[in-house]
C-alpha positions in Angstrom: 88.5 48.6 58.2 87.3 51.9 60.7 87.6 55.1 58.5 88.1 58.2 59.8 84.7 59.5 59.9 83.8 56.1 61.8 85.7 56.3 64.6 84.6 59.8 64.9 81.0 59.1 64.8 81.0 55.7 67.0 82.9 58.3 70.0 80.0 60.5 69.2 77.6 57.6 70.4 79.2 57.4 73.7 77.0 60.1 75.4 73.9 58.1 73.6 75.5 55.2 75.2 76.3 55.8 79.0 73.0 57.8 79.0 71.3 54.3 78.4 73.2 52.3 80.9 73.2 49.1 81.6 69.8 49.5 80.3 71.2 48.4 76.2 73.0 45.4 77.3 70.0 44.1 79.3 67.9 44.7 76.1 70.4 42.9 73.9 71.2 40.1 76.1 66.8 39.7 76.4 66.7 39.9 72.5 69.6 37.8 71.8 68.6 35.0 74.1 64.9 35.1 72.8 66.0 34.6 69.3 69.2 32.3 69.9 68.0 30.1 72.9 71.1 27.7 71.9 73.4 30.9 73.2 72.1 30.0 76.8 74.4 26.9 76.8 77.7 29.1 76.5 77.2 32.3 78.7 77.0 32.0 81.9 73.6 32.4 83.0 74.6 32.7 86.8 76.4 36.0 85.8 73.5 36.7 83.8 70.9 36.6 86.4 73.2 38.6 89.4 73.5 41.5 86.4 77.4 40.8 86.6 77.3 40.5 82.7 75.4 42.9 81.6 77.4 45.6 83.7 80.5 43.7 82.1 79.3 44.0 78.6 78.0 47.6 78.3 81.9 48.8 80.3 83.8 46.7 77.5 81.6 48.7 74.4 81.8 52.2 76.2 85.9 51.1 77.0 85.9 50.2 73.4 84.2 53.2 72.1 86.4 55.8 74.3 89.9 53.9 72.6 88.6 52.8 69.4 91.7 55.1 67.8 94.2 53.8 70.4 93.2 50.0 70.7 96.2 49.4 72.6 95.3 50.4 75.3 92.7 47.6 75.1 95.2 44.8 75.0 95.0 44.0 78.7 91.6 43.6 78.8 91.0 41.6 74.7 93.6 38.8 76.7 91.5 38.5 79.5 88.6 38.2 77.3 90.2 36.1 74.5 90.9 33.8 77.2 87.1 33.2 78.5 86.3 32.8 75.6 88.6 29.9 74.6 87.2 28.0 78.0 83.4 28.4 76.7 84.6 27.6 73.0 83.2 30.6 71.7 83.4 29.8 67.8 83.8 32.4 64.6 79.6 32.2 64.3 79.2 33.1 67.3 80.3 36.5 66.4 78.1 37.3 63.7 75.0 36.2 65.9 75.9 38.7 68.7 76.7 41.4 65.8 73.6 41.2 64.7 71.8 41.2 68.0 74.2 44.5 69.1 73.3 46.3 66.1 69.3 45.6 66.1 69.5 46.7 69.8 71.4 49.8 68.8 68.8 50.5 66.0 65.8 49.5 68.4 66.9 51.8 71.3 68.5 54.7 69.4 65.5 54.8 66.9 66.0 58.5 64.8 69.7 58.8 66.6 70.2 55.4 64.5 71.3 57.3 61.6 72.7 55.1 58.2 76.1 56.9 59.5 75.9 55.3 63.0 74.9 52.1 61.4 78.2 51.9 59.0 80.2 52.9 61.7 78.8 50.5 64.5 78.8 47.6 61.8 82.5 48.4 60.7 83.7 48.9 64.5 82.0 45.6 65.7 84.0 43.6 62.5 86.9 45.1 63.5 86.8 44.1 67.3 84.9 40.7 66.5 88.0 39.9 64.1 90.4 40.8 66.5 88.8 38.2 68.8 88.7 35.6 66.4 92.2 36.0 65.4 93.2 35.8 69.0 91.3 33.0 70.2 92.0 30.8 67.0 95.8 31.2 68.4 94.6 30.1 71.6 92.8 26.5 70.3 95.5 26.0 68.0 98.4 26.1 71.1 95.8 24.3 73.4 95.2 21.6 70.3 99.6 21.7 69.6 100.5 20.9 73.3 102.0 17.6 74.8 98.0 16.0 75.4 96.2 19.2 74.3 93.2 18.8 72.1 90.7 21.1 70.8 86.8 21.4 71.4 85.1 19.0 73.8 86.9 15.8 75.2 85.5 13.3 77.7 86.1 12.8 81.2 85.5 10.4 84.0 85.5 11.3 87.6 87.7 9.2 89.4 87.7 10.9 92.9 85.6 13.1 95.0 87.0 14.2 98.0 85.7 16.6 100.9 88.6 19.1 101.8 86.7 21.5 103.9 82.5 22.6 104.8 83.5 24.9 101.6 85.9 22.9 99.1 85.9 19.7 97.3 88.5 18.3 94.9 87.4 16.3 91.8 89.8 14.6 89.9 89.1 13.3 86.2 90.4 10.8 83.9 90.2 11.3 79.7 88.5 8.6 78.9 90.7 7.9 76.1 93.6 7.6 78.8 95.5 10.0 76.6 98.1 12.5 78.3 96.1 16.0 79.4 98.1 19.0 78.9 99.1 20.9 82.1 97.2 23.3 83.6 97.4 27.3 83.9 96.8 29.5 86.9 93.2 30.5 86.7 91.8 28.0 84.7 88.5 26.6 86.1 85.4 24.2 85.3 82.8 25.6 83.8 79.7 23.2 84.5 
């Protein structure tokens, strides 16, 4: 739970913050994947190398530190997210790992500006968030897992058909491969390889 003096000092940070940039999120994402190699398998190093998720990361903390006493305003954007997540099957631990890793960075970066106030208040304001997105996404695997064919976590799939539609598009279609009914589709859902 965010006191009152939290909130207040995490928007106090946000100068701190956009002063550093993209700079922090490039930091954390360097420690986080040096000290959790197994990470690598579910971000999407493409975005990580073109900077795309960096950038993305360091607007959703400063977004999240402007509102964090009006989370509503957030909603739009914790769906969105929520979402992606569900597709990588981002799990609870996953959570405390990248806590961790946000508030070392913090500490290493800020150094004396790392106060035992801004510490609390980080620590409390990442739970917060980090429950939020659990709560959401465990909504999401359980309707994917209750739907006509649905199922949660990994499933098997053969691919039954390749076919050439353009110089820039192919179609794949896939099979379970425990010829059990799949669940339909949603606009915007896509194969992560």
């Amino acid at each position: 739970m965010l006191t009152t003096n939290n909130i207040k000092t995490v928007k106090s940070t946000v100068p701190l913050l956009e002063a550093g940039g993209t700079a922090i999120t490039d930091y954390f994402y360097s420690r986080m994947f040096a000290n959790n190699p197994e990470l690598k398998d579910i971000f999407n190093m493409s975005n990580q190398h073109t900077g795309r998720q960096k950038v993305a990361l360091f607007e959703a903390i400063i977004a999240y530190a402007k509102n964090i006493d009006n989370l509503s305003v957030l909603k739009h954007a914790v769906e969105r997210i929520a979402q992606k997540h569900t597709s990588f099957h981002i799990k609870p631990e996953h959570y405390d790992i990248v806590g961790h890793h946000l508030i070392e960075t913090l500490r290493e970066l800020l150094r004396e500006q790392f106060t035992a106030e801004v510490e609390e208040a980080w620590g409390n304001a990442y739970g917060v968030l980090a429950n939020i997105f659990i709560n959401r996404e465990e909504e999401l695997y359980r309707e994917g897992e209750n739907s006509i064919g649905g199922w949660r976590g990994q499933r098997a799939f053969s691919l039954v058909e390749k076919k050439v539609e353009s110089k820039l598009v192919t179609s794949f279609v896939f099979e379970p491969v425990d010829q059990q009914p799949v669940s339909d589709y949603q606009a915007g859902q896509y194969i992560y390889p």
